[in-house]
Structures are given as structure tokens and as C-alpha cells.
N, C-alpha and C positions, 0 to 999 in steps of 0.2 A: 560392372555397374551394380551398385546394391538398391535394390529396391527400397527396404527400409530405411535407409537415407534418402531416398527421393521420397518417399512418404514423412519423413520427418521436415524435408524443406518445404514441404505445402504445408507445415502447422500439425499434423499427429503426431501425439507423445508414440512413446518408442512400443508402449504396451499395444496402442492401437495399428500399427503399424505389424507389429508381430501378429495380430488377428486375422487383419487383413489377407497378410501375405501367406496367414493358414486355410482363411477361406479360399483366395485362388488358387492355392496347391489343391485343397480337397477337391474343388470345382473341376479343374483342368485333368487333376488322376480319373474322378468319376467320368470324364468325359472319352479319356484314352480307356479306364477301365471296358465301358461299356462300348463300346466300340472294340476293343479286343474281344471281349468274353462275348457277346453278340447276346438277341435276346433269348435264344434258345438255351444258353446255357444260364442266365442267371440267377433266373429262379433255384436252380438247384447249386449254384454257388453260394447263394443265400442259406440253406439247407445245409451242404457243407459246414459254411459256418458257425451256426449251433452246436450242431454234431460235432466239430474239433473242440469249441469252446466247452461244451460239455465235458468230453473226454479230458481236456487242461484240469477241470476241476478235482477231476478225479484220482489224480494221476499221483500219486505219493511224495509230499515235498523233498524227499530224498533225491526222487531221479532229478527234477528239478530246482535245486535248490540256486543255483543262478538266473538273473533277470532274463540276459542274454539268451541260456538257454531253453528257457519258456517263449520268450522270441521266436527261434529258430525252431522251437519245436513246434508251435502253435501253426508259423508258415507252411514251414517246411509238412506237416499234416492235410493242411488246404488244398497246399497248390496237389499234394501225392494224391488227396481224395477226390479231389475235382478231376485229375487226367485219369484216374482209375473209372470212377465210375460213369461210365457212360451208358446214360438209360436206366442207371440203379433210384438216384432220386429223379428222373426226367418227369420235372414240374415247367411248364410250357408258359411263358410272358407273351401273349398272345393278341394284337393288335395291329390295328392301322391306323391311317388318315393322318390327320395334322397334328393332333396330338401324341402323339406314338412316342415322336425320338422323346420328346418332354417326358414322357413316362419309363423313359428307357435312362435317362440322365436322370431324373429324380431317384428311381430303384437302387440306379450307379452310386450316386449322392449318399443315398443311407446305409449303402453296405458298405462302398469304404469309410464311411464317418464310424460307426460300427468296428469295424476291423479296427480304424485307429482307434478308437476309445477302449479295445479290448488289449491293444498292445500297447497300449502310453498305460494301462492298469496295471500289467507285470512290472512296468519299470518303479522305482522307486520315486518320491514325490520330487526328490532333489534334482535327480537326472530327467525327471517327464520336464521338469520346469526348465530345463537347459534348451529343449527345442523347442516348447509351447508358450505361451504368458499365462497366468495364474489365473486371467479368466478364462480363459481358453478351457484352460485343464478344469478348471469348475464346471463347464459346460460338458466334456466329455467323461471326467471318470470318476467322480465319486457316486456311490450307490442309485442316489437317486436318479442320477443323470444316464448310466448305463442302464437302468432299468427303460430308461426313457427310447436308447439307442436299439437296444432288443427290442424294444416292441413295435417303434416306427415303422420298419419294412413291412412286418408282417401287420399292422391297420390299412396300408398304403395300400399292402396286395391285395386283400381285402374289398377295400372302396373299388379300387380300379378293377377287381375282376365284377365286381357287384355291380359297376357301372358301365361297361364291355356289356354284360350279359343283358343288360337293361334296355 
């Protein structure tokens, strides 16, 4: 069963239909995401984050001179930083009450939107465009918009711990 054909027989063009079906992938991974990685660890998988994305920057277009491999290296760095360090960046997402999982799904929300905006950016515009729609990719990876995906978590953390401590 394709979804984007069942969203095409209610009336969504195919571009809208493609959005959609990007939003409840993002939704549904932040939701298993965060729920795998728990809140103990996220903060410092947010942290990871940077710190791999940093070190991509850095890294000599020589070693990586394939999409794929900037890919697989970028991952393949995360998932190795995150099971390494235990207690190395141990930044604490720290809450309760009713609002808690909401802040535990929102943090999930902008790190994996984040992580896909930094890995639809290695791919080349032809191929990001093969698995997103053109607004889509507008919304996550040119300059302005990854500026936008870097800084969300880290205002979000911010307000939420500002408003915990309050």
C-alpha cells in the first residue's frame, strides 16, 4: 500500500504528498528515536552531533571525496561517539510531569530533523531531490535553513532549562 497514492486520491499533488509523508517519517523516527536513546542520553547526542559535524568540516576533501562516504562517515562517527563516550559530554534533559515526553519528542524532533538536514547537505541536489520534494529540501538544507536547524535545539534547551529551573 503506497501512501502517496492514498494521499493523491484525497486531492494532494504528489509534491504535497511527498511532504507529508517526510513529516510522519521525521515524527514517527523522533518518536522511536527518543524513546531508544532515553532522556539521559540526549543531550549529549545532541553534543555528539556538532562535534562529528565539526570534525566533517574539517576533514580534507581528499578522504572524502564521495557523497556516500561523508554519509557513512558522518554516522558511522556518531553512533562510534555516542557508545564511546559515556559520561564524557553527560549533559542531563532533566524533567517531569505532563509535559516531559512533549519535551523529550520535540528535542527528538530537532535532532533528527538536524541530522537529516546535515545528511541530505553531503548529498548532491539531484540525488537529495530523489528522496525529498524541492520544498522540502528548501526547508532543510541550504545555508539559511541549516543555520536555522543548528540553532533550534540549542534555543529549545535553553527556554526548557530556563523554564524547569523557573
Amino acid at each position: 500500500m503506497n501512501l502517496t497514492s492514498i494521499l493523491s486520491k484525497i486531492g494532494l499533488s504528489q509534491k504535497m504528498s511527498q511532504d507529508i509523508i517526510l513529516i510522519l517519517f521525521i515524527a514517527l523516527a523522533s518518536f522511536i528515536y527518543g524513546m531508544l536513546i532515553g532522556r539521559s542520553r540526549l543531550m549529549t547526542v545532541l553534543v555528539n552531533v556538532y562535534v562529528v559535524f565539526a570534525i566533517m568540516v574539517v576533514v580534507p576533501a581528499s578522504l572524502l571525496a564521495d557523497y556516500n562516504t561523508k554519509i557513512i562517515a558522518f554516522l558511522g562517527l556518531l553512533i562510534g561517539l555516542t557508545f564511546l563516550n559515556k559520561g564524557f559530554f553527560n549533559v542531563s534533559f532533566s524533567g517531569s510531569g505532563p509535559g516531559f515526553f512533549f519535551r523529550v519528542f520535540l528535542m527528538s524532533f530537532l535532532q533528527i530533523t538536524l541530522i537529516l538536514s546535515i545528511v541530505l547537505s553531503f548529498l548532491p541536489v539531484k540525488v537529495a531531490l530523489e528522496y525529498v520534494s524541492k520544498t522540502a529540501y528548501g526547508y532543510l538544507v541550504p545555508d539559511w535553513s541549516m543555520l536555522v536547524w543548528m540553532v533550534a535545539p540549542l534555543v529549545f534547551t535553553f527556554f526548557i532549562h530556563k523554564k524547569i529551573n523557573n
